[in-house]
N, C-alpha and C positions, 0 to 999 in steps of 0.2 A: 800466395794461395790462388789469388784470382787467373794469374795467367794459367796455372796449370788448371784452373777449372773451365778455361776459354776451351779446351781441347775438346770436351763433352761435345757442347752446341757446332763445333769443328770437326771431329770424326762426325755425326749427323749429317752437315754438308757435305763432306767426300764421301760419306756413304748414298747419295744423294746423285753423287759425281760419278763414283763407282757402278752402279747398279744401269746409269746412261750408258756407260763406257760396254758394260755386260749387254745392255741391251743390242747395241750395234753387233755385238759379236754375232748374238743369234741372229739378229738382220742377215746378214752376210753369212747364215750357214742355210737361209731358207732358201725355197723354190715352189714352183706349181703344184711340184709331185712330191714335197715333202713342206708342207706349211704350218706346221708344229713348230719350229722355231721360232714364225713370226709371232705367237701366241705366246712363246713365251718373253720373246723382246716384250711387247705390249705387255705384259707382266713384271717387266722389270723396270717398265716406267710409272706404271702405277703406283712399285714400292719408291719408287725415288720421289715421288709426288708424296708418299706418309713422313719420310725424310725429311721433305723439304718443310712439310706442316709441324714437324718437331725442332729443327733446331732454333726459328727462331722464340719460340715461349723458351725452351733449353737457357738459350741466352741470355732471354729477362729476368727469368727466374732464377739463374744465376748472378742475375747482375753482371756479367760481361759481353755485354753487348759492345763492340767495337767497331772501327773501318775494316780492320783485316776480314774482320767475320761478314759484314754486308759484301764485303766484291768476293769474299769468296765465294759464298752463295749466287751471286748474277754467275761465278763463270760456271757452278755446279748446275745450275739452269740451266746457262745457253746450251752446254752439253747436254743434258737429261732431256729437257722441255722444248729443244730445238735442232739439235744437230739429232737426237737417235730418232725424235719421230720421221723428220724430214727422211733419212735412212729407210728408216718402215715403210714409208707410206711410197719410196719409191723402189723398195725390193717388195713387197707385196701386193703393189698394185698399178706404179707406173712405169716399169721399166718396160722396153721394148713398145713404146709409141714412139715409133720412128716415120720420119718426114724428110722426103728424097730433097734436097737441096743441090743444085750444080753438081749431078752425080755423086753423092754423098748421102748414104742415109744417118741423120742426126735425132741423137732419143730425145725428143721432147719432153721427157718423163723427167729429166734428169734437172731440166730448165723448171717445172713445176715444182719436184719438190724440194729446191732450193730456195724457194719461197719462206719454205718455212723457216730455216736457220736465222736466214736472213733479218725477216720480220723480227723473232726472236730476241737476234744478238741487238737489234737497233732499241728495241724496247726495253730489254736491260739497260741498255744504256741510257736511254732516258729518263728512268727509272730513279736511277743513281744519279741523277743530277738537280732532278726533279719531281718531286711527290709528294703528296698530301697526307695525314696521319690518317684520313678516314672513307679513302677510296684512290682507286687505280684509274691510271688515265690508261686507258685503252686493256683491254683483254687479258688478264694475266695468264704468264707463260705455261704456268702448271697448269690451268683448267685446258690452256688450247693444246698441248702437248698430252693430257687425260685424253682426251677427244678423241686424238687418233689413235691413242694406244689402245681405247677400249673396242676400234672395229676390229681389230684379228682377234682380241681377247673373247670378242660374244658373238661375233658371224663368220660364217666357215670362208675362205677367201676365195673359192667359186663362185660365190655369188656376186659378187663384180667382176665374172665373165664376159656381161652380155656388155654392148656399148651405152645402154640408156642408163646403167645402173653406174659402169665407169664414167661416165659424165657428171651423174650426178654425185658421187662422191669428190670428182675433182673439183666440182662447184663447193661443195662443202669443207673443202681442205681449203684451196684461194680464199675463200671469207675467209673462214677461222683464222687463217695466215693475218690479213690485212684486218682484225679487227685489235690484230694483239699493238700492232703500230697506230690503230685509229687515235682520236683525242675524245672519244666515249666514257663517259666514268663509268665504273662498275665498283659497287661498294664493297667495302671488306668486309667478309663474311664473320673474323672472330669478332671487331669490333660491333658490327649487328647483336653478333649473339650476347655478346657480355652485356651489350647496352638496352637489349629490349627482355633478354631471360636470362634474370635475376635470380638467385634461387632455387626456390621449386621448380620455374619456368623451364629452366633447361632440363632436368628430368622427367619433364612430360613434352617437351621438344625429342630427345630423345626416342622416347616411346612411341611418339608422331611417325618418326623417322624410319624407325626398325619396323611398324606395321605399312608404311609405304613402302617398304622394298619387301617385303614378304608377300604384299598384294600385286607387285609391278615388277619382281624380278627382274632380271635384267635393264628394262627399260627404264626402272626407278631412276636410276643415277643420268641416263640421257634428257629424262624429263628432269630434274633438279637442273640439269646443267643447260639448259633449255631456259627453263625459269629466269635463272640467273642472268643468262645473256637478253632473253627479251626484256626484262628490269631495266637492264643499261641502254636498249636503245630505244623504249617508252620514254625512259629519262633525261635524254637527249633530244630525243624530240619534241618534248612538252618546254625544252631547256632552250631550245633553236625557235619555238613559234611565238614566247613569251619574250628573246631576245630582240625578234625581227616583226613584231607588230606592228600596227603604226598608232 
């Protein structure tokens, strides 16, 4: 009975896998003058981020938590949370930075957001060798992979036209890349939750929640996600000054 109940938490991850795979398609159907489908790539890694938050409780709560089911999820990650943002972030916004090299113009765009896969696939693997039950060493792939799906999803892709704005999101993409490979903890968000709202708690967590993004639209989730990362590197800093005192 257990094996065929592994399939649950298992179709989850290839729907996780799938929805990465869909999102490149629409990468590669967008453009300048039609950037609707970047909006919806960025749409379709959002849903593989709800995927990825179900299958593993799916697993526990089945009781068939296994190895096949952890790497399958790292390889539904490095696709979803790595290879389709990387895709996005350079059909919507870095392709054609070209730099004449020995008569050669070469896309620099293409060297940047390779960054991201990159970072990704190294951290999966990390991951799977090495982890703690109550926090993540370095950036996890879903929140940096949310990240860049949610700029086509909430700002029209004109607006990183100008160069101060293009700069500034490429600075923004390089971090998120190198924080998801940093040795930073950032703590797991379900265990927090189970561990500090108990009960009632989480139902007026909740409620918290739903009147923050009603008052913050859009920005709600950038500032949550904002929160998150500056926790992890408060945390590490107060973690490095206490290490290296004298």
């Amino acid at each position: 009975m257990k094996i065929h109940l592994a399939w649950i938490p298992n179709s989850l991850t290839l729907g996780n896998m799938l929805l990465g795979f869909i999102s490149l398609v629409f990468s590669g159907m967008g453009s300048a003058s039609n950037p609707q489908p970047f909006f919806m790539a960025g749409v379709m890694i959002l849903g593989a981020a709800l995927f990825d938050g179900l299958d593993g409780p799916a697993a526990r709560a089945l009781k068939v938590t296994s190895n096949l089911g952890a790497e399958l999820d790292s390889l539904a990650d490095c696709v979803a949370f790595g290879v389709a943002p990387g895709f996005l972030a350079y059909r919507a916004f870095f392709s054609g930075m070209l730099v004449s090299f020995m008569g050669y113009d070469i896309d620099m765009g293409v060297a940047v957001a390779a960054i991201f896969p990159l970072c990704a696939a190294y951290r999966l693997a990390r991951f799977n060798v090495d982890h703690v039950p109550d926090s993540f060493s370095g950036l996890p792939s879903p929140v940096a992979g949310v990240i860049v799906a949610l700029v086509p999803v909430f700002f029209p892709i004109a607006l990183f036209n100008s160069l101060l704005s293009l700069m500034l999101l490429t600075a923004c993409f390089v971090v998120t890349a190198f924080l998801m490979v940093s040795t930073i903890r950032f703590s797991k968000p379900q265990a927090a939750i189970a561990k500090h709202f108990p009960g009632i708690r989480i139902i007026l967590l909740v409620i918290f929640l739903a009147v923050f993004i009603i008052l913050f639209k859009k920005w709600s989730v950038f500032i949550v996600i904002g929160i998150y990362i500056i926790s992890g590197l408060v945390s590490f800093i107060i973690q490095f000054i206490q290490d290296h005192r004298y």
